[in-house]
N, C-alpha and C positions, 0 to 999 in steps of 0.2 A: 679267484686267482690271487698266489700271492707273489709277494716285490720282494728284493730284497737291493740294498743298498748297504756297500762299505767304504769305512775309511782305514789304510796301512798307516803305521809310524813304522822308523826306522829305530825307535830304540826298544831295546830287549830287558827282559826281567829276568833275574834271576830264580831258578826254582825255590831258593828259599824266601824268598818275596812275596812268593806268589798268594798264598795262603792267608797272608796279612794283607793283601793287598784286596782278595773278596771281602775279609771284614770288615773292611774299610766302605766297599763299595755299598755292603750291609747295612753299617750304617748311616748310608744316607739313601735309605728306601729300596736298594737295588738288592733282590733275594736272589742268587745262587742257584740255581736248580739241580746241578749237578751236585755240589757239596751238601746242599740241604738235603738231597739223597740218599747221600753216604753217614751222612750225618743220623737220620733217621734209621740206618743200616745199623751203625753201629750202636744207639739207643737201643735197639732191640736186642742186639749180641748179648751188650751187658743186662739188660732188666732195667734199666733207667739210666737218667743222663748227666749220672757224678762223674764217669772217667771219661767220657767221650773225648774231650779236646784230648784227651793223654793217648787216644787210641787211631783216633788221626794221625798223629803224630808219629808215632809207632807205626803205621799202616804206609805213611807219605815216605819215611826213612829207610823204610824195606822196600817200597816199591820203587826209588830212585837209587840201593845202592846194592841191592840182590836182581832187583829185575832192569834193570839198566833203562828203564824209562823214565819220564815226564812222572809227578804224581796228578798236578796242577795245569792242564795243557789249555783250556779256558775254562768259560763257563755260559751259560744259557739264561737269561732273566726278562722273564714271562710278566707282561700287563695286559690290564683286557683287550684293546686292540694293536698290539703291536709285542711283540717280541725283539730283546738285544740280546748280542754273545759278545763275547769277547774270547781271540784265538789267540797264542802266542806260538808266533814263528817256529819255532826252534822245536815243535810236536812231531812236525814232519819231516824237517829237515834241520840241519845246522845253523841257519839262517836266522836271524836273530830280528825281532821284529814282534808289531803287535798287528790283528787286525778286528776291526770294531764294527760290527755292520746292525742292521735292524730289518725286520720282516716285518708286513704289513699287509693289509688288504686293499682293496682300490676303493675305500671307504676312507681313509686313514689320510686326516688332515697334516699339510707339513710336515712329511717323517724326516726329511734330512736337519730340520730343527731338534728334532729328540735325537737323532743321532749325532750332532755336534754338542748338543747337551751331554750326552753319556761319554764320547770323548773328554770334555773339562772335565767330567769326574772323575774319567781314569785318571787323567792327568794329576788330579788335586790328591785323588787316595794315592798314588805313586810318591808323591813329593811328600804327603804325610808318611810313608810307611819310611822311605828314604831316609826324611827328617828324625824322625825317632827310632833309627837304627845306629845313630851317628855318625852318618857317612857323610858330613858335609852339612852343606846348607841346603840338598834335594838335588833334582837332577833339573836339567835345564828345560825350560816349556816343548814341552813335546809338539813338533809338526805333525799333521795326519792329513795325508795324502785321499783326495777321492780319486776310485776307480776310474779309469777311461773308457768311453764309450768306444763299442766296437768302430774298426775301422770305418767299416763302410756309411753308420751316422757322422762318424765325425768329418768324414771330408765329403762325404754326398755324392760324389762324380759324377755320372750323365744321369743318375737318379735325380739327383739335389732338386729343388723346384720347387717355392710355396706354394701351397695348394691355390691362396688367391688370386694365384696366376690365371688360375683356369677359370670359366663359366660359371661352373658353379661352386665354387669357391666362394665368389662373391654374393652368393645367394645364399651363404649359410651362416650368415650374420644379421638375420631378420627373421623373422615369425612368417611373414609373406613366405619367402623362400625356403624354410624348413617345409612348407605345406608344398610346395612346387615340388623338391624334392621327394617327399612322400607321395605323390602322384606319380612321377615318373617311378617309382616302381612296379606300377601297374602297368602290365605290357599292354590290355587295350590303349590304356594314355597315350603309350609310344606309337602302339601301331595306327592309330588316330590321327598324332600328332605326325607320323607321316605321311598319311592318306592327304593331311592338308597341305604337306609340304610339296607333296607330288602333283597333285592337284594341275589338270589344265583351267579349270574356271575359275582359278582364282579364289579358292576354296569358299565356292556357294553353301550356306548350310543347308538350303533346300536342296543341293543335289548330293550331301554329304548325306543328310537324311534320308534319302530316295534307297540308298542301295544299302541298308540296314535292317534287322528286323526289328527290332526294338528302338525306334526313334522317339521317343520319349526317355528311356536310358541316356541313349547316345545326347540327344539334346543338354537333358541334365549335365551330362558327363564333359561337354563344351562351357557350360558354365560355371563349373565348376573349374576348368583351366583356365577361364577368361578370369577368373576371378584370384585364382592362385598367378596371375603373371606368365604364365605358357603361352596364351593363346592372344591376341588381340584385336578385339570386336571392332566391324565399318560396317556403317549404312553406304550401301551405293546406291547412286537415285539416277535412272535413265528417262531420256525421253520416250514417251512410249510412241510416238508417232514416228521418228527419224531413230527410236533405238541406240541411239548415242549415249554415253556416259553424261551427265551434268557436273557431279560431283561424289564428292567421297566424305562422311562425319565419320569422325572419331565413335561418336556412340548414337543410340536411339532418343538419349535426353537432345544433345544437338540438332537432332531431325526433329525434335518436337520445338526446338526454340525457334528455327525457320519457319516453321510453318503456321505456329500461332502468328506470324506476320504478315500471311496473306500473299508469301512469296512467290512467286510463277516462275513455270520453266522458260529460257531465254530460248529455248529450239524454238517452243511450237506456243507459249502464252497459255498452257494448260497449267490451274494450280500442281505448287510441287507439293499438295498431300494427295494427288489423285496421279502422281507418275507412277513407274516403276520402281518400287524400291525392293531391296534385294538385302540379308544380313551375310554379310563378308567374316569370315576369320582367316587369319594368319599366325603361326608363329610369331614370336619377339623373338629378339637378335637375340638373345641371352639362352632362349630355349634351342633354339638350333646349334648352337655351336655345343651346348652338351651333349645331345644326340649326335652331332657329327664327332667329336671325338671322345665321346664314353665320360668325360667328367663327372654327370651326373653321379656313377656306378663307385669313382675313387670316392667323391662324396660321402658316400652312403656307405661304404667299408669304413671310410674314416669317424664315419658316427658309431658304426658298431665296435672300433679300437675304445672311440671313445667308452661307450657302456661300459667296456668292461675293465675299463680303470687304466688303461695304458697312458702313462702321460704324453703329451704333446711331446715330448724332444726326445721318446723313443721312436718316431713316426717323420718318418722320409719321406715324402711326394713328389711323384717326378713334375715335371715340366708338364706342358698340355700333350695329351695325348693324342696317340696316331690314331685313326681306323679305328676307332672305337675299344684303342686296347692302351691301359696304362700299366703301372708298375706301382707298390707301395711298399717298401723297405720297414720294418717295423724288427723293436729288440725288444725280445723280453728275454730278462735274468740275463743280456749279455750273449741269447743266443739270437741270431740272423736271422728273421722270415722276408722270404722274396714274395709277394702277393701280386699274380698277376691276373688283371683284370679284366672278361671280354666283354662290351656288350651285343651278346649275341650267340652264336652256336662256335665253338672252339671247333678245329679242324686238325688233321694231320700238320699241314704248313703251320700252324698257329703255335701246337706243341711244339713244333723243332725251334720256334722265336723263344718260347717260356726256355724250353731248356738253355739253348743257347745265353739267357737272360740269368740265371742260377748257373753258367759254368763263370760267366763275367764277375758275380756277384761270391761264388764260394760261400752261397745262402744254404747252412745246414736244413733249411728247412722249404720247399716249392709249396706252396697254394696256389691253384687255380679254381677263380671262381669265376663263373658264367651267367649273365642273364638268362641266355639260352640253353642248348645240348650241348655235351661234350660227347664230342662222337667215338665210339670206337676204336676205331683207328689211333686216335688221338689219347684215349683212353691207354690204349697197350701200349703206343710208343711212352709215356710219362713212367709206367709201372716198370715196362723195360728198364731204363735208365736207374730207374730205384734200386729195382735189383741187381745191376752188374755195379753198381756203386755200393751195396753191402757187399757182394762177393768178394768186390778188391780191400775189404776191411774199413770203407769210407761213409757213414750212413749217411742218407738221404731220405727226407720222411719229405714224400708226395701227398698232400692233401687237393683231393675232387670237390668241389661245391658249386653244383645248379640252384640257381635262384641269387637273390640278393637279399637273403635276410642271411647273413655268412655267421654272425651273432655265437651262436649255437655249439658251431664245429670250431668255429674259432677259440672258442672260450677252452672248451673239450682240450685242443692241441697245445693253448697257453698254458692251463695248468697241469699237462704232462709236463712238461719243460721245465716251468716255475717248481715243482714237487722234484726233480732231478737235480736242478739245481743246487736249489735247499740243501738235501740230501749231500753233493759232494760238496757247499759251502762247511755244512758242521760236521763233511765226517771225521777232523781229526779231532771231536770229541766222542766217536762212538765207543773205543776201549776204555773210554773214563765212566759215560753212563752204561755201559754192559748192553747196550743194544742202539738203533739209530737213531742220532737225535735229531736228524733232518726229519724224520716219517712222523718221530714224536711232536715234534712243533707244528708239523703240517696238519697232523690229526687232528691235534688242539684247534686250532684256528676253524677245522671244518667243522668239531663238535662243536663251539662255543657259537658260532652262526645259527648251527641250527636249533642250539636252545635257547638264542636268540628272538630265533623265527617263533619258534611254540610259546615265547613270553608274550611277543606282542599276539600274536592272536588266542591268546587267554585274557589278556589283558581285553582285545576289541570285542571279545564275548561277555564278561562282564561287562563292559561299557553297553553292550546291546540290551542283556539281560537288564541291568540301571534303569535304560532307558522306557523297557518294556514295562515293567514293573509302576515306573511313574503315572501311565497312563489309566493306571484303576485305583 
């Protein structure tokens, strides 16, 4: 998926500027793409590269004073991970201005650094072309403006909410807790984890045991929660003769330091390694309140924003959630997604909340995703609304996802968006490169990955080969 991020100025260049003004940016490492184009166009016209600049010129004079356009409207300059352009105002409309942005992958260390770097250049080549035109001493240090975040990040409203408000919030700041949360995507974990919650005995393991087929699984599958912080292990030790409680240990190590002591029950004077003793689990506080209100589930979508490069302060989390349904507001390129989150089976009622949820929000984009089924019913009411929202000329793109790995479809839906956007950020350079340079930089970016991808694994075949070869 890719980013893009801009900065506007409010001062304008002249078309005769403009020209001087890429050479400039030329020479200090910034190559043109769109000129180097024409440029190579025109090399070919003539047979080699004596009159070029004269045919530029020639070309830039008739196209700004027979065809009444721009010659110079920006320009495009390509590095290996990151692309910048530069637009000027006045291509689309009368409006006078620059704007400077940068495209990126979610690999792409610090880009608003390289894009405030490429601004002081615009800046510095402007005031040189300025300077040695003789108009003065330069123009005055250029301001540039960064974009604003759509409305709904920027003031939050009943969304707003740190995530480490919630349950599990707090549990995604530790290696313990990343593994908790990986557990709870496993619906036995939950449905376990409620079997103990519901539990009349006090959730005995032998009688959790009892009504399983597989207790050796299930057993493991206990200590593995007791061990990830879900679950919490007690020895209860009764009297076997009056059947009364004695006491409660924290663990089995505890019941083994009692009893190396020769300890006796106070009921009946029987040692307490020959009572009853029983292994108790319960829930912790921490894992029930995710289950009770779905935190778990924002967790786990917010790790998958995470994967796929979304930054932190495109991503909105509500408050704690209700009924095991939350909400996560997330921009990319500037456009809205409402994500609204069940844990559980989505219903009729449940879709009328999500819509309801994206009429409040004016979220061009609904995802709901479900632990469980989305039913039918619920299924046609969302798709309804899709469509009499195209029909009245307003899109609305509905995304369905069962399960919680959302990863996948979400990635899918950002780089529709992100590829669109691109697309209308550079199209008032498409009539200068003769075709779309938003598709052309998106292409680039997805070719250059994947010859990426086949370097290193040529590269880890040789290193295998290397290594096989050593062995004889």
């Amino acid at each position: 998926m890719l980013f893009i991020e801009t900065k506007t100025s409010g001062r304008g260049v002249e078309s005769g500027v403009r020209l001087a003004l890429l050479e400039k940016l030329q020479e200090k490492g910034l190559t043109p793409l769109i000129r180097s184009t024409r440029l190579s166009c025109y090399e070919q016209a003539l047979l080699g590269p004596d009159r070029v600049a004269e045919m530029e010129r020639e070309v830039a004079a008739w196209t700004e004073g027979e065809d009444d356009r721009a010659y110079v409207c920006g320009d495009v300059f390509c590095f290996e991970d990151f692309a910048l352009f530069l637009i000027f105002g006045d291509c689309e409309d009368d409006a006078a201005g620059m704007r400077a942005g940068i495209v990126y992958g979610a690999e792409m260390m610090e880009p608003l650094k390289k894009l405030d770097a490429f601004c002081r250049n615009v800046g510095d080549a402007l005031e040189a072309v300025s300077a040695g035109s003789g108009n003065g001493g330069g123009p005055k240090e250029i301001e540039w403006q960064r974009r604003e975040p759509p409305r709904l990040l920027a003031d939050g409203g009943r969304f707003a909410g740190p995530e480490n408000g919630t349950a599990a919030g707090a549990w995604t700041n530790d290696a313990a807790g990343a593994r908790a949360l990986e557990l709870l995507e496993d619906s036995e974990v939950r449905r376990l984890m409620r079997r103990v919650t519901e539990s009349q005995a006090e959730g005995r393991v032998s009688e959790i045991l009892s009504n399983v087929e597989d207790e050796a699984a299930t057993a493991s599958l206990i200590r593995r929660m007791a061990d990830a912080g879900l679950l919490r292990r007690e020895v209860l030790v009764s009297c076997r003769k009056k059947g009364r409680a004695i006491f409660r240990l924290p663990s089995p190590d505890a019941l083994n330091v009692i009893t190396a002591t020769n300890a006796v029950c106070s009921e009946c004077g029987t040692a307490i390694a020959d009572e009853k003793i029983e292994d108790l689990v319960k829930p912790t506080d921490a894992a029930s309140r995710m289950l009770e209100d779905g935190s778990w589930l924002a967790s786990r979508v917010r790790a998958s924003l995470r994967e796929l490069g979304v930054p932190e302060s495109q991503i909105v989390t509500p408050r704690a959630a209700e009924d095991g349904e939350g909400h996560i507001m997330v921009s990319v390129c500037d456009e809205p997604f409402l994500l609204v989150l069940r844990d559980g089976d989505v219903t009729a009622a449940q879709a009328r909340h999500a819509l309801a949820a994206q009429a409040e929000t004016e979220a061009a984009h609904l995802v709901v995703i479900a632990s469980g089924k989305i039913q039918d019913e619920a299924r046609a009411r969302l798709r309804e609304r899709s469509r009499r929202r195209s029909r009245g000329g307003d899109e609305l793109e509905v995304l369905l996802i069962e399960g919680v790995d959302a990863a996948e479809e979400l990635g899918r839906a950002f780089e529709r968006v992100s590829r669109n956007a691109l697309a209308n950020e550079l199209s008032a350079l498409d009539a200068s490169l003769g075709l779309s340079a938003g598709f052309v930089v998106a292409t680039r970016f997805r070719l250059m990955q994947r010859t990426g991808a086949l370097k290193d694994l040529a590269e880890s075949a040789v290193g295998a080969l290397a290594g096989s070869l050593r062995e004889f």
